[in-house]
Structures are given as structure tokens and as C-alpha cells.
Residue frames relative to the residue before (quaternion, step in Angstrom):
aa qw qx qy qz dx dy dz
X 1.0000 0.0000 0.0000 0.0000 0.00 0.00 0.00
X 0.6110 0.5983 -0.3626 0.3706 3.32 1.03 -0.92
X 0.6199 0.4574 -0.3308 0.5451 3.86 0.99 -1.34
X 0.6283 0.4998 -0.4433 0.3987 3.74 0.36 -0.54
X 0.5904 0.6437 -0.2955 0.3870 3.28 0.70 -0.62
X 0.7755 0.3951 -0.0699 0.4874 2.83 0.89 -1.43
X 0.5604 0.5596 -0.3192 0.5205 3.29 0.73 -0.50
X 0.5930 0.4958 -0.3035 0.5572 3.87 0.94 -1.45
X 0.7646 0.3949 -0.2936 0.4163 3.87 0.39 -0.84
X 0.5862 0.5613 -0.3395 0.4754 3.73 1.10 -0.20
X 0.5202 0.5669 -0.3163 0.5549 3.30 1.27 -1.05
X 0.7942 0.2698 -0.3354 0.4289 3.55 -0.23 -1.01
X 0.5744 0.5845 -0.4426 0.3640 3.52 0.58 -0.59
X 0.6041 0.5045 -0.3413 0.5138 3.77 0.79 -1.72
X 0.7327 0.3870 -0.3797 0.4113 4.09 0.03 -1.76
X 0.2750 -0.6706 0.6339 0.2699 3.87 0.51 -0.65
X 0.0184 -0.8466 0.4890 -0.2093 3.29 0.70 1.50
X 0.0550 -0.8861 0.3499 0.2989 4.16 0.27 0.37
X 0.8195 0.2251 -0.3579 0.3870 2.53 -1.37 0.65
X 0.3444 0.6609 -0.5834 0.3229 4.02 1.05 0.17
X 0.6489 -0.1337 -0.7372 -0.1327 1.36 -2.52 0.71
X 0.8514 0.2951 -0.1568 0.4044 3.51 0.72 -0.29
X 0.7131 -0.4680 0.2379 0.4646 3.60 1.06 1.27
X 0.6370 -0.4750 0.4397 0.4186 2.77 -2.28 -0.16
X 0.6946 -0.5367 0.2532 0.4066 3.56 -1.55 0.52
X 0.6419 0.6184 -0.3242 0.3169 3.64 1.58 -1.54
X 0.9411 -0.0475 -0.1723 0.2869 3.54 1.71 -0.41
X 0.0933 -0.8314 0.5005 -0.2227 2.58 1.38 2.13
X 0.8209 0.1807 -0.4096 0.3546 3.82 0.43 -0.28
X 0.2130 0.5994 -0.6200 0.4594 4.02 1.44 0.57
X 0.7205 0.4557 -0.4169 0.3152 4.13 0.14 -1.05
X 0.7571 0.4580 -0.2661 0.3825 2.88 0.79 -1.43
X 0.5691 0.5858 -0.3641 0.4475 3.81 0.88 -0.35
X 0.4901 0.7108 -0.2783 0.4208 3.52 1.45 -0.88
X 0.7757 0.5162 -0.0947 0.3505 2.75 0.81 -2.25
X 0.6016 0.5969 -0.2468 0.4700 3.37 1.64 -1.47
X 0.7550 0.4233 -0.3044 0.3977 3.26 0.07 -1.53
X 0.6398 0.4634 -0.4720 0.3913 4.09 0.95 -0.82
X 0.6388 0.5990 -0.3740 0.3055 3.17 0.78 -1.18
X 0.7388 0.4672 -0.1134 0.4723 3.89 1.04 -1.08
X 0.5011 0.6051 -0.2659 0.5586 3.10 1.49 -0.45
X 0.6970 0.4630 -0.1871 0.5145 3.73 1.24 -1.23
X 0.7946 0.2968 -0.2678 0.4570 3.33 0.63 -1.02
X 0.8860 0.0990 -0.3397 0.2997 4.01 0.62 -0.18
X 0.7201 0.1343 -0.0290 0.6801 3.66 0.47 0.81
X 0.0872 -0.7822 0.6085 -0.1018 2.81 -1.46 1.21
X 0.2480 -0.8101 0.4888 0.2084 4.06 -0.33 0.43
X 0.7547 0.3433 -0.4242 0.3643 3.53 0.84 0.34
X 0.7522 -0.4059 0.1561 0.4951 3.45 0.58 1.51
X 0.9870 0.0107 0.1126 0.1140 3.13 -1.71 0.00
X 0.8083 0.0926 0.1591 0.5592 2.98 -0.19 -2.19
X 0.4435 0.6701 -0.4101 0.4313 3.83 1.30 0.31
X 0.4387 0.6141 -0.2594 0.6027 3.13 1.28 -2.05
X 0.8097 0.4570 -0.2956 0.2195 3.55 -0.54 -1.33
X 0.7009 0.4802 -0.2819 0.4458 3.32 0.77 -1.07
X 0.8320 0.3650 -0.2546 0.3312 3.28 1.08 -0.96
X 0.4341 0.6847 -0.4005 0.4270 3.06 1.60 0.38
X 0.5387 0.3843 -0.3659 0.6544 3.84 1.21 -0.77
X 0.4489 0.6318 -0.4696 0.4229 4.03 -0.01 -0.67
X 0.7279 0.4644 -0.2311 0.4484 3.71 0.26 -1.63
X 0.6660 0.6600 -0.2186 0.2702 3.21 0.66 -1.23
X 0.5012 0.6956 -0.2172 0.4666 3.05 1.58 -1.97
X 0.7799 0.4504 -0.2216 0.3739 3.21 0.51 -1.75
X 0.8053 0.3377 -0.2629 0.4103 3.37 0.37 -1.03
């Protein structure tokens, strides 16, 4: 994940992509609230049953 990362950030750097890696400024914190609320949303409790909960519970893991 880590080379992907990097690699994704070289790309945008080389294409001169604006404003990357992390958007425009007016809604850079709409992303980050996005980012929060999935991320917490994944790791305690979930409303569409079961085997949702489930995936995103291994999902979390990946990440950390």
C-alpha cells in the first residue's frame, strides 16, 4: 500500500493534477468528514445487518 501511495503521489505531481492530493480548499474539510464518519461508521456499528458490519470490520484492519 505504501508504494501505491507513493507512486499515486508521483503521478499527480509528474501530470500536474490541481489541487491534488487532497482537493480544493472550499471542500477539503466536507472530505475529511467523509473520510471520518466512513471510517467510524465501519469500525463501530453498522445498520445494514450483519455480513456488511463484517466486511467492513476486516476492511479496517487492512488499513491499520
Amino acid at each position: 500500500m505504501s508504494i501505491t501511495l507513493l507512486l499515486s503521489f508521483i503521478y499527480l505531481y509528474w501530470a500536474s493534477i490541481p489541487d491534488a492530493p487532497f482537493g480544493k480548499k472550499e471542500v477539503r474539510g466536507l472530505l475529511v468528514a467523509r473520510g471520518v464518519g466512513g471510517f467510524f461508521g465501519c469500525t463501530y456499528g453498522s445498520v445494514y445487518g450483519k455480513r456488511v458490519h463484517t466486511k467492513c470490520r476486516y476492511s479496517v484492519r487492512i488499513l491499520l
